[in-house]
C-alpha positions as CSV (number, residue, x, y, z in Angstrom):
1,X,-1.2,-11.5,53.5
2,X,-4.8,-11.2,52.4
3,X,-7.4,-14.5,52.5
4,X,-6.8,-14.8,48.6
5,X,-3.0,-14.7,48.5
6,X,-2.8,-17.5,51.7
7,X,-5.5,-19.6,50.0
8,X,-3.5,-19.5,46.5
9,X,-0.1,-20.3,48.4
10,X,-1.4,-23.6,50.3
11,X,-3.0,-24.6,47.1
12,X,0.5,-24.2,45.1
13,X,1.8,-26.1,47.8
14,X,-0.4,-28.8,47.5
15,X,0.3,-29.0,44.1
16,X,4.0,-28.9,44.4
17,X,3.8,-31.7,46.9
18,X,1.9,-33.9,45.0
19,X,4.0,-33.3,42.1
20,X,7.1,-33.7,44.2
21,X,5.5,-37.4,45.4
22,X,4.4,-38.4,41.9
23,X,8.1,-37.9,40.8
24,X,9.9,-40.0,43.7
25,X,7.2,-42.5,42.9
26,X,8.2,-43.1,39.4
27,X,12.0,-42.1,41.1
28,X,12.0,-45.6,43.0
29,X,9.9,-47.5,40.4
30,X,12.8,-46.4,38.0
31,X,15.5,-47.5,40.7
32,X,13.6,-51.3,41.7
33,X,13.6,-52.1,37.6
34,X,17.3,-51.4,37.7
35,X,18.2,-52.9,40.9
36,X,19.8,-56.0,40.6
37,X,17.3,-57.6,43.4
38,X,14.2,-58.9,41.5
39,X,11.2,-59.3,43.1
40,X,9.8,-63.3,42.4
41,X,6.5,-63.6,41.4
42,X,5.2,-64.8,44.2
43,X,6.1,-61.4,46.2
44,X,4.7,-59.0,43.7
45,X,2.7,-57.1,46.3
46,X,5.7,-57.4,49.0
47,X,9.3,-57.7,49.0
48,X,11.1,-60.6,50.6
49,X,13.8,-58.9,52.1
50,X,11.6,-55.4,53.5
51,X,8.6,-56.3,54.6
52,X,5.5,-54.4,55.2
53,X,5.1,-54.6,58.6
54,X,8.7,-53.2,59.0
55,X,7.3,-50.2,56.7
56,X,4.2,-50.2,58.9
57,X,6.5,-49.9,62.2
58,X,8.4,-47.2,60.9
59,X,5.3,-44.9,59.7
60,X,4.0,-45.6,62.9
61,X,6.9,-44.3,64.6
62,X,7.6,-41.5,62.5
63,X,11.0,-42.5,61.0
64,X,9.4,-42.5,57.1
65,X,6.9,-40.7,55.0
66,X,7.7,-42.6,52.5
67,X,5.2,-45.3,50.6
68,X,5.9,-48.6,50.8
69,X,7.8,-49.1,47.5
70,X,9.9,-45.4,48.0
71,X,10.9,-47.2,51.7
72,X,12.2,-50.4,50.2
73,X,14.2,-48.6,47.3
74,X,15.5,-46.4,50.0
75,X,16.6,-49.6,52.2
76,X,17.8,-51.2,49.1
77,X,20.4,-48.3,48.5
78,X,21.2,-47.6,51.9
79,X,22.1,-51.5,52.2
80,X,23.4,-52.0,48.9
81,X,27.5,-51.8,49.8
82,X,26.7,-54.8,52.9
């Protein structure tokens, strides 16, 4: 694989990722508007029941990639049947 074709194929990655993050973005924004949990105003930049330093410890550790609004709609289907 020449210079050209490797440099073309991480850049088509790139953008395939960041399209890829841009959809589960809107994905989970989508999901937290239908969700029967609504958020009170006075947690608009954090959730009452998921928050951010639970994120924070599992970036930290590894166990999620995900941003902080794509973790809590993620816990919030995972724990939705308890």
């Amino acid at each position: 694989m020449t210079k050209k074709e490797t440099a073309n194929l991480v850049a088509t990655h790139r953008a395939l990722e960041s399209a890829r993050r841009a959809h589960a973005a809107k994905f989970a924004a989508r999901k937290l508007r239908e969700s029967s949990v609504r958020i009170a105003p006075e947690f608009q930049t954090e959730s009452p029941d998921y928050p951010i330093s639970d994120w924070r410890y599992d970036v930290t550790n590894g166990d999620t990639r995900l941003g902080y609004w794509e973790w809590v709609s993620h816990n919030l289907e995972a724990h939705q049947d308890y």
